[in-house]
C-alpha positions in Angstrom: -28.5 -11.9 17.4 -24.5 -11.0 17.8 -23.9 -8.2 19.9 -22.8 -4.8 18.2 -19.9 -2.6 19.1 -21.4 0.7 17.4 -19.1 4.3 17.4 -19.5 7.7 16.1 -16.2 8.7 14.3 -16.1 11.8 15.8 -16.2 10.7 19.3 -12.7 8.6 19.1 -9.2 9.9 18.1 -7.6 9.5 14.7 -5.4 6.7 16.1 -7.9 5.2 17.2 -9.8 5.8 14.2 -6.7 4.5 11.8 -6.0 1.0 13.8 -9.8 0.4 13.3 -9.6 1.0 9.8 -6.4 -1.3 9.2 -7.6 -4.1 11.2 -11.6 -4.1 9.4 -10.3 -3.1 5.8 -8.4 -6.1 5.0 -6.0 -7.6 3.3 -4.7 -4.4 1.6 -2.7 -4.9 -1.4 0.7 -3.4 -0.6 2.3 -0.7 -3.5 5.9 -0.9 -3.2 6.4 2.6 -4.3 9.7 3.5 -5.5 10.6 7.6 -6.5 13.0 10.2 -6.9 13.5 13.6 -6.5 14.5 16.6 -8.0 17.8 16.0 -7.1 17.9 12.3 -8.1 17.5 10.9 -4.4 15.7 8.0 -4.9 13.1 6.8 -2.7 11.5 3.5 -1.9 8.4 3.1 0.4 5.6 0.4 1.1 1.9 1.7 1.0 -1.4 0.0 1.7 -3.9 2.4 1.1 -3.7 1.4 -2.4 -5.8 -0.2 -5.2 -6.5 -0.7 -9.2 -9.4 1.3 -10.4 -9.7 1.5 -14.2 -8.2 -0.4 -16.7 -9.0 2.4 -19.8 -7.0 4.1 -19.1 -4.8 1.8 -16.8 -4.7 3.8 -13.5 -3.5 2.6 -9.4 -4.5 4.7 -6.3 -2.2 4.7 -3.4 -2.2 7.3 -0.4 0.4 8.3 1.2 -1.1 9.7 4.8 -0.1 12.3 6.7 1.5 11.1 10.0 -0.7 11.1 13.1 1.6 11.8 15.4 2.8 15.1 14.1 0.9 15.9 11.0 4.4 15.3 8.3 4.3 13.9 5.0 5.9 11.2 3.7 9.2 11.2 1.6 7.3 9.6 -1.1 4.8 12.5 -1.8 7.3 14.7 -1.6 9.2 13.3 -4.3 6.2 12.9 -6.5 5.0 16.8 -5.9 8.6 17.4 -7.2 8.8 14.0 -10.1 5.4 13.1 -11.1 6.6 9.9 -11.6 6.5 6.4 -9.4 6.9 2.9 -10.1 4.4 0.5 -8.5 5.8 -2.8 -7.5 4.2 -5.5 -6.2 5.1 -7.6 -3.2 5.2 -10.9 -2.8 6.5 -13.4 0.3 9.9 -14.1 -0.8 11.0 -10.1 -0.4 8.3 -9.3 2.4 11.0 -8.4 5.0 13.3 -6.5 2.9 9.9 -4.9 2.4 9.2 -4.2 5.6 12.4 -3.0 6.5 12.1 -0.2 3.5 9.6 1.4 5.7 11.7 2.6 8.3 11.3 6.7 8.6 14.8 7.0 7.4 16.3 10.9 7.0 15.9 12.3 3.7 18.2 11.0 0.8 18.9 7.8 2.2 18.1 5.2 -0.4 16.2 2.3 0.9 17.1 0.3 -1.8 20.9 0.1 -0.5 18.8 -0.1 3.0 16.9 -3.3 2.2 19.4 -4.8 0.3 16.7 -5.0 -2.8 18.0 -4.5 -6.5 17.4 -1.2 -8.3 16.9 -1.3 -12.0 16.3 1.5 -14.3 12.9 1.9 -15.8 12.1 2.2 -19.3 9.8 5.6 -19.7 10.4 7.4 -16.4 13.2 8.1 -13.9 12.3 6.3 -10.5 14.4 3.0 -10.6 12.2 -0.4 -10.1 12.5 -3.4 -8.1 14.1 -5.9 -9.5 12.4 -8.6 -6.6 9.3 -7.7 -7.6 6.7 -10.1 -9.6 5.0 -7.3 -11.6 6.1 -3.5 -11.6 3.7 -0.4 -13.1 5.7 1.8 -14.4 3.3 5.1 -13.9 3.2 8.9 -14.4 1.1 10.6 -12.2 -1.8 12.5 -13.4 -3.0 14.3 -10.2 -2.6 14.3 -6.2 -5.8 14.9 -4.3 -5.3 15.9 -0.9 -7.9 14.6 1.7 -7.1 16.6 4.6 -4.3 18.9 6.2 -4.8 17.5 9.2 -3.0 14.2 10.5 -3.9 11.0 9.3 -5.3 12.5 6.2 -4.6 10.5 3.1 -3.5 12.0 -0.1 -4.4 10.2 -3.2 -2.0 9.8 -5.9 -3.5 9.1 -9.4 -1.3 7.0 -11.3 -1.3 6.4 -14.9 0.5 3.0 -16.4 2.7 3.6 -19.1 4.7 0.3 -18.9 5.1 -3.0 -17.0 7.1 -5.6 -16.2 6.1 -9.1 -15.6 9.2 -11.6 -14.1 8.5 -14.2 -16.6 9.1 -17.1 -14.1 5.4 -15.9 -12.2 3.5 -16.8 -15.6 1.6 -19.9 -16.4 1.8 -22.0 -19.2 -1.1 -19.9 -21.3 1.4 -16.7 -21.2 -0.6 -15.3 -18.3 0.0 -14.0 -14.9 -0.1 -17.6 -12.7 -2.2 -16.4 -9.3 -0.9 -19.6 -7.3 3.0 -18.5 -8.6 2.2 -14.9 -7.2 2.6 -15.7 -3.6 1.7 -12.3 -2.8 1.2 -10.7 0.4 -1.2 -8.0 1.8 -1.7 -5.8 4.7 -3.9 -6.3 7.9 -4.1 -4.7 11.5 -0.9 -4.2 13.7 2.0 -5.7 12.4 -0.1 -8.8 10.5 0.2 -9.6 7.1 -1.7 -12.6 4.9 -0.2 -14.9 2.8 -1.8 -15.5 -0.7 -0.8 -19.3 -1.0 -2.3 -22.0 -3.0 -4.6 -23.8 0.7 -5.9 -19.8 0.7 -6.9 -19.4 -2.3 -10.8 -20.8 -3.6 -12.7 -20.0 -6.7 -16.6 -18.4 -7.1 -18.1 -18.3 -10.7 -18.5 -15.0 -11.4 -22.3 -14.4 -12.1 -21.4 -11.9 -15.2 -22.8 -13.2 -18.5 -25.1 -15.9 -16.6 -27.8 -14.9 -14.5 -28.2 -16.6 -11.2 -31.9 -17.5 -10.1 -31.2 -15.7 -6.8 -32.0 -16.9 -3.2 -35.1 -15.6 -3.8 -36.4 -18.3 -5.9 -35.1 -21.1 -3.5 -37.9 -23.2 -1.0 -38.1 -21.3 2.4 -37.1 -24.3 4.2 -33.7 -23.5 3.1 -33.9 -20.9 6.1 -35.6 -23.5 8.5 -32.1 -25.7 9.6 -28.8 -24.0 10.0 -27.2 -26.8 8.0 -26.7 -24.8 5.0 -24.3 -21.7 5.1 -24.5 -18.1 3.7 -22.0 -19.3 1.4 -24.0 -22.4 0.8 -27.5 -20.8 -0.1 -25.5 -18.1 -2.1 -23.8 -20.7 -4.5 -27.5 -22.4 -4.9 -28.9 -18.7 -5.5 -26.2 -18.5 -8.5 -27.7 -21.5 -10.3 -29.2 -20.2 -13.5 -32.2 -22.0 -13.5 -34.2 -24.0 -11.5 -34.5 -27.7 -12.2 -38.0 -29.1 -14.1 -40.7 -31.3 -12.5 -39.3 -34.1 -14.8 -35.8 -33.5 -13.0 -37.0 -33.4 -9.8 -39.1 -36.3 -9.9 -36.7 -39.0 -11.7 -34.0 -37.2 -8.6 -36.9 -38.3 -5.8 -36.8 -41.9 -7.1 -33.3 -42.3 -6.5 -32.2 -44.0 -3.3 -30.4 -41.2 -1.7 -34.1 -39.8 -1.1 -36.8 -42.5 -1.3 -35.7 -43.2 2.6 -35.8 -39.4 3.7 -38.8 -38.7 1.6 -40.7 -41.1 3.6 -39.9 -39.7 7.0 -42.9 -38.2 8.3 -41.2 -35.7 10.8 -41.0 -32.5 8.4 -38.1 -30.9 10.3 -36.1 -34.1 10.5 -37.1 -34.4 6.5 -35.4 -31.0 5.5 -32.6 -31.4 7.7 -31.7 -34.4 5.6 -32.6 -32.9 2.5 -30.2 -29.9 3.8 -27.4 -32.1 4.9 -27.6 -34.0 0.9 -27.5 -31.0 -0.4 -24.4 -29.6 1.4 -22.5 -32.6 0.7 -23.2 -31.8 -3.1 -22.1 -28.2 -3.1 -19.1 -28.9 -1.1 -17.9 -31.9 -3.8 -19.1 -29.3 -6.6 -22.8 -31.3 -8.3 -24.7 -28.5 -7.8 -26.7 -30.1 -10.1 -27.6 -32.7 -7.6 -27.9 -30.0 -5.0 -30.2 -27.6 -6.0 -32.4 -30.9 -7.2 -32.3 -32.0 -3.4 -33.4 -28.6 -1.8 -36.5 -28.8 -4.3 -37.3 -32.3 -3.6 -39.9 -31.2 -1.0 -41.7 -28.6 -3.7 
């Protein structure tokens, strides 16, 4: 068994505390918050404490912390206790600097958009300008703060409602929806690292939601007897929605692939090569053939 680091929040400083939380919680989407004030100074800052969380109605959560070092807030919330309103962009890798540059604590009124060098554009229902760079922007008026703390580090959550977006056309696919590989978005980790969401990155999972997978549960226990077989590997079995018949199994067992290492009278060495058929199935997608190998011995 791995060894553990374990550590009582309280017995470690907020730092401390926050660079654990960035590295472990990761990739963060990144809200590319642009607002003004009552004044009209516009704003534009990059959050990763941010996330959907309903669709009915359509509402994004970012948080603007308070600064660790001496407990200030952020131009952003600010601006939104004065303008309830923000536009959400998204970031993706082509803008990523001029995104990371936008978060420089610069004075009060300065507008990062002439900092950056990215395009303001108005919006349609509020105030706060969008970025014109961005794949998809939210335009959003904001329903309620909730402050977490008045000490630093403390988040504060701003609620966000979508009352419009914009979608760069040239980021959809040909069935009028939003293209994931075209994104090329980027997200938050520890430090100063960011990911890449590029097309070698990117995998697909079937999504047990109207099926109903048998669950590991219902697999042989050898399954657990080799290491040849991941997590990953016994989950996507466990997602199968039913286990094969007799009928199926049998007429699989009398195929060549398993006459030979059906015959083998060393049990260990027997599962081992039923484990190692079985993973060359999953990983060339016949889980079909798969979960009919790992039930060969039943």
């Amino acid at each position: 068994m791995d060894s553990i680091t374990s550590i009582d929040p309280n017995s470690i400083s907020t730092t401390e505390m926050h660079k654990i939380l960035l590295s472990a919680v990761a990739p963060r989407p990144i809200a590319f918050a642009s607002t003004i004030d009552s004044e009209g100074n516009v704003n534009l800052s990059p959050f990763s404490f941010f996330n959907v969380f309903s669709a009915n109605p359509p509402i994004l959560i970012f948080s603007p912390a308070r600064r660790t070092r001496d407990n200030t807030t952020k131009h952003t919330l600010e601006n939104i206790r004065e303008i309830k309103e923000v536009v959400i962009n998204t970031v993706n890798f082509p803008m990523v600097e001029q995104m990371s540059l936008s978060s420089t604590e610069y004075d009060k009124g300065v507008n990062e958009f002439k900092k950056s060098g990215l395009l303001s554009i108005p919006s349609i229902k509020i105030k706060p300008p969008r970025v014109s760079e961005s794949p998809v922007s939210f335009e959003c008026i904001v329903d309620n703060i909730i402050e977490l703390g008045a000490q630093g580090g403390a988040g504060n959550l701003i609620i966000s409602r979508v009352v419009y977006i914009h979608i760069n056309n040239k980021y959809l696919g040909n069935n009028g929806e939003i293209d994931t590989q075209k994104l090329d978005l980027v997200a938050r980790m520890g430090g100063n690292w960011y990911t890449r969401v590029t097309k070698d990155s990117l995998f697909e999972i079937p999504k047990p939601i109207l099926a109903r997978g048998i669950g590991v549960d219902s697999l042989p226990k050898h399954i657990f007897k080799t290491n040849i077989l991941s997590g990953n590997n016994i989950g996507r079995l466990g997602n199968i929605e039913k286990i094969p018949t007799k009928e199926e199994i049998d007429q699989f067992k009398n195929t060549s692939e398993l006459i030979k290492v059906l015959q083998d009278s060393n049990y260990q060495k027997k599962i081992e090569a039923l484990h190692l058929i079985a993973k060359n199935h999953i990983e060339n997608d016949n889980l079909e053939l798969a979960i009919k190998a790992v039930f060969a011995l039943e």
